[in-house]
C-alpha positions in Angstrom: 158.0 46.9 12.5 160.8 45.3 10.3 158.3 42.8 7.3 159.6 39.4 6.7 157.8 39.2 4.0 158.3 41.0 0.6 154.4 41.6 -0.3 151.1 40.6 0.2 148.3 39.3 -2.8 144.9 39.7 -2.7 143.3 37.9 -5.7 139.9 38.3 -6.4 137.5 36.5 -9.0 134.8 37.6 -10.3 131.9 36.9 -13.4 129.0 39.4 -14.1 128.4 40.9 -10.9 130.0 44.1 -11.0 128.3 45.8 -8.1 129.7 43.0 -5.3 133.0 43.3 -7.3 133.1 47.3 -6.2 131.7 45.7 -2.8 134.8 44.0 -2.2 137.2 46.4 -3.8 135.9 49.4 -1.5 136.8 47.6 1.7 140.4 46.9 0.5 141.7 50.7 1.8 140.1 50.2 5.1 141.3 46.3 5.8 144.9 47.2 5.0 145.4 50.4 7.3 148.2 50.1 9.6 150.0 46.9 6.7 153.9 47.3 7.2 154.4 45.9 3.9 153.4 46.1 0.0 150.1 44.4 -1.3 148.5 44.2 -4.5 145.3 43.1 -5.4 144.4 40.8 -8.7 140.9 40.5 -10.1 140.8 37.9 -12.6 137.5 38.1 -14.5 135.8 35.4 -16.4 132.9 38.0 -17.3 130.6 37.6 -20.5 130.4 41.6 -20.7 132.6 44.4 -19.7 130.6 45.6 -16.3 133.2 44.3 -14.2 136.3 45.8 -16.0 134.8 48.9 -15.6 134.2 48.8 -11.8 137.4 47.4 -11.6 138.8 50.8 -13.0 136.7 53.0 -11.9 137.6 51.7 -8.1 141.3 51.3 -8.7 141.1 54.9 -9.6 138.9 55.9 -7.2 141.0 54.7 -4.3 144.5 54.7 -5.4 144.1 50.5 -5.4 147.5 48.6 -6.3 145.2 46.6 -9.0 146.1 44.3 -12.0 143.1 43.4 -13.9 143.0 40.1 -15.9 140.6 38.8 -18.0 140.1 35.1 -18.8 137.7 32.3 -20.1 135.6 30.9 -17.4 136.8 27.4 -16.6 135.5 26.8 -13.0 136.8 28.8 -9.9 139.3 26.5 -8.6 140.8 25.9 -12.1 141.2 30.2 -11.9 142.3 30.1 -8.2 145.6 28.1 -9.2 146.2 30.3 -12.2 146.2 33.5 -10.3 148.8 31.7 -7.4 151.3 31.7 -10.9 150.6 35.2 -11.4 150.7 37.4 -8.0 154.1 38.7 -7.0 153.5 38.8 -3.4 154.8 35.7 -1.1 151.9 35.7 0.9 148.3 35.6 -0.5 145.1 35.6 0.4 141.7 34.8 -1.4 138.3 37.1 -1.4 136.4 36.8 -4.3 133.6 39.1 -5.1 130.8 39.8 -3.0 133.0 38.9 -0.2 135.1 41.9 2.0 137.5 42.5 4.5 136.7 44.3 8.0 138.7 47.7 8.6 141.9 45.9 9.3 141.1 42.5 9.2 144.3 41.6 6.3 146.9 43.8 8.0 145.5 42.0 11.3 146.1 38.4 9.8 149.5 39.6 8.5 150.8 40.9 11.5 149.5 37.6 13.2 151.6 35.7 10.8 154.5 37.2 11.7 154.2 36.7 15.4 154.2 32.9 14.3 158.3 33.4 12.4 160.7 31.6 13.8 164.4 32.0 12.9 166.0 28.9 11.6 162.0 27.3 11.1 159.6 26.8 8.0 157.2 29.8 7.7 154.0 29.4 8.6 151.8 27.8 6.1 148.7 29.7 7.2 147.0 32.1 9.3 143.1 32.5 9.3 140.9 34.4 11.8 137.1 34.2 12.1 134.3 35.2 9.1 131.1 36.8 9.6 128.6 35.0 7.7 126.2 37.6 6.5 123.1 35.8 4.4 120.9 37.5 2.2 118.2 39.8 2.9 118.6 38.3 6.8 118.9 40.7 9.7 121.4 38.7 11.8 124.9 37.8 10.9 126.6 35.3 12.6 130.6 34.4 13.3 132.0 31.1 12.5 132.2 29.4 15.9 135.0 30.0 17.8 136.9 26.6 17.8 138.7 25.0 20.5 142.4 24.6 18.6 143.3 22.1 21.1 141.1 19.7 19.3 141.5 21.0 16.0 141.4 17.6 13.7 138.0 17.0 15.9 136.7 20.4 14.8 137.9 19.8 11.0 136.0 16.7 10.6 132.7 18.3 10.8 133.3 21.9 9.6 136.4 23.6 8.1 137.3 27.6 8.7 136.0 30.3 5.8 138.5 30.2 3.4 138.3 34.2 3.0 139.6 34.4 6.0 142.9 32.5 5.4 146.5 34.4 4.7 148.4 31.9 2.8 152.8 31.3 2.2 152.4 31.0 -1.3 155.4 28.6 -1.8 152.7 26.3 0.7 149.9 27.3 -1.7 151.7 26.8 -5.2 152.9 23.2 -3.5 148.9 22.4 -2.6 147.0 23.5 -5.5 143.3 23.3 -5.8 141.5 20.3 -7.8 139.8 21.4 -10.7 137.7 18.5 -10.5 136.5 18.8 -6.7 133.4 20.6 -5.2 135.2 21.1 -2.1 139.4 21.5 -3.1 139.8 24.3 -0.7 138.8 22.4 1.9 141.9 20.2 1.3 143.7 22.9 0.9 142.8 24.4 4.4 143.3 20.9 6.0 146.9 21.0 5.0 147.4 24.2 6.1 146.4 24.0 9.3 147.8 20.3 9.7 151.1 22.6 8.9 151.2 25.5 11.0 149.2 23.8 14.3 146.9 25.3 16.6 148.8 28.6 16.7 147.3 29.6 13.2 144.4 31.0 14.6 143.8 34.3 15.1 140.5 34.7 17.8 139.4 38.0 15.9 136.8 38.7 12.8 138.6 39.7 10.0 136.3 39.4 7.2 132.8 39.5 5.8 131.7 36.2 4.1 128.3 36.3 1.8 126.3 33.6 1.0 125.2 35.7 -2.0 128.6 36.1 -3.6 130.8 34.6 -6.5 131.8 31.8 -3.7 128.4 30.8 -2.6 125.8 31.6 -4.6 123.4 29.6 -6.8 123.9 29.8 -10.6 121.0 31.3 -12.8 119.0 29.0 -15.2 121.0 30.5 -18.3 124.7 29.8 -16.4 123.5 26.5 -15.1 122.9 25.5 -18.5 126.3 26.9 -19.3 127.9 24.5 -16.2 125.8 21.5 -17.6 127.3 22.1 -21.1 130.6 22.8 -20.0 133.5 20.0 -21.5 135.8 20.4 -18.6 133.1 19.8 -16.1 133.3 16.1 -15.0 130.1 13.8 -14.4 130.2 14.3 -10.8 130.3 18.0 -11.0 127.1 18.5 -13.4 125.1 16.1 -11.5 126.1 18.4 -8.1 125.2 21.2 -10.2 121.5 20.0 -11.2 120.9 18.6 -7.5 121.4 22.1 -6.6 119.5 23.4 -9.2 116.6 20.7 -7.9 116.6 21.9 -4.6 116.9 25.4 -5.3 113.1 26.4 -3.4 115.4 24.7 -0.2 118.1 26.0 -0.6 117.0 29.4 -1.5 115.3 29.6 1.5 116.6 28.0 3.9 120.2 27.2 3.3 121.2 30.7 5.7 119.3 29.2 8.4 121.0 25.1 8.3 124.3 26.9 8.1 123.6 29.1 11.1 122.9 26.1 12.8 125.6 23.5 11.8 127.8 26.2 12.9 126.5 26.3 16.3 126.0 22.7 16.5 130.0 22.3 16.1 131.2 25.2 17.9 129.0 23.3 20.4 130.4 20.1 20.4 134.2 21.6 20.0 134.1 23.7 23.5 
């Protein structure tokens, strides 16, 4: 199959957990099997130590990985997410930060769904996205993020958005929508837009990727790094106050945050049929 596009980024953030890094890097060979086209994959690390660097070599090595490996100062993980847009090469990218990971297939899947959606003499589609297996901690049932009905997609949006890991994005669309440094929830805009873009069609009715609650993208911080967040100067007022609500509620949340997610997602794939 002829590409129409002229590479594919993976970009990939990561602090001090080196062993969900390798988690995500080791699925990369298996989700791009069958990809027409070239892909790369950037890590960006804003570790304290060298752990990740090493697993990030070690892997790259390992399994012939098309890797770049930058290291930067923590500054918040949307702040990092619209620095590594400026630094990927491909025209399409795609976000999975560590502890996250593809299914066998699942990016060459979204790709190829993409390119179904080209149309000559049209805009290229901003997005793409396909379903997310939601895979908590220490739990022995995953679950898939319901199914929406696209007919009634701005219904479905108001209560719940897609998992953003399992969104192929045309990065002229991303560069043009960058995330808000000072948000909780930027990619949420971000994803909005997208789909508000491309329509109903971006969909893809097919799991493509492994979301988990204990990685870089959903995970609590640690006393020490939410003492780092609290003192942090680019942090606005809003954001440290979310951060020691968190930390307040952490016996909840700890607990039972798997188990409320499981069921607003069935609540609104519920209501959306």
């Amino acid at each position: 199959m002829e590409t129409l596009y002229k590479g594919i980024s993976v970009i990939t953030l990561c602090r001090d957990n080196p062993a969900q890094l390798q988690a995500t890097l080791t699925a990369l060979p298996a989700a791009v099997q069958g990809l027409a086209g070239p892909w790369q994959v950037l890590v960006l690390d804003g570790s304290d130590d060298e752990a990740c660097v090493a697993v990030a070599r070690a892997e790259a090595m390992a399994l012939d990985l098309p890797l770049r490996y930058l290291r930067r100062p923590a500054r918040g993980i949307y702040s990092a997410m619209n620095e590594a847009l400026d630094l990927v090469d491909g025209d399409l990218v795609a976000f999975m930060h560590a502890g996250d990971r593809y299914l066998p297939t699942g990016l060459t899947a979204l790709v190829q769904h993409w390119q179904g959606l080209v149309t000559p003499g049209r805009p290229r589609p901003a997005a793409v996205f396909g379903q997310a297996l939601v895979q908590p901690s220490g739990a022995a049932h995953s679950w898939l993020t319901p199914d929406p009905a696209m007919g009634r997609l701005r219904r479905w949006l108001r209560g719940m958005v897609p998992c953003h890991q399992a969104f192929v994005f045309e990065r002229v669309f991303a560069l043009a929508h960058l995330y808000a440094a000072n948000s909780l929830v930027a990619d949420r805009v971000v994803m909005r837009a997208a789909l508000a873009a491309t329509g109903p069609d971006a969909y893809l009715r097919q799991p493509v990727c492994v979301y988990d609650l204990t990685g870089v993208s959903s995970s609590l911080p640690s006393v020490p790094e939410l003492c780092r967040r609290l003192r942090d100067p680019q942090r606005t007022g809003l954001e440290r106050i979310a951060e020691l609500a968190k930390a307040l509620l952490r016996p909840l949340i700890g607990f039972g945050y798997p188990r409320l997610m499981r069921c607003r997602a069935r609540l609104w794939g519920w209501c959306c049929r």
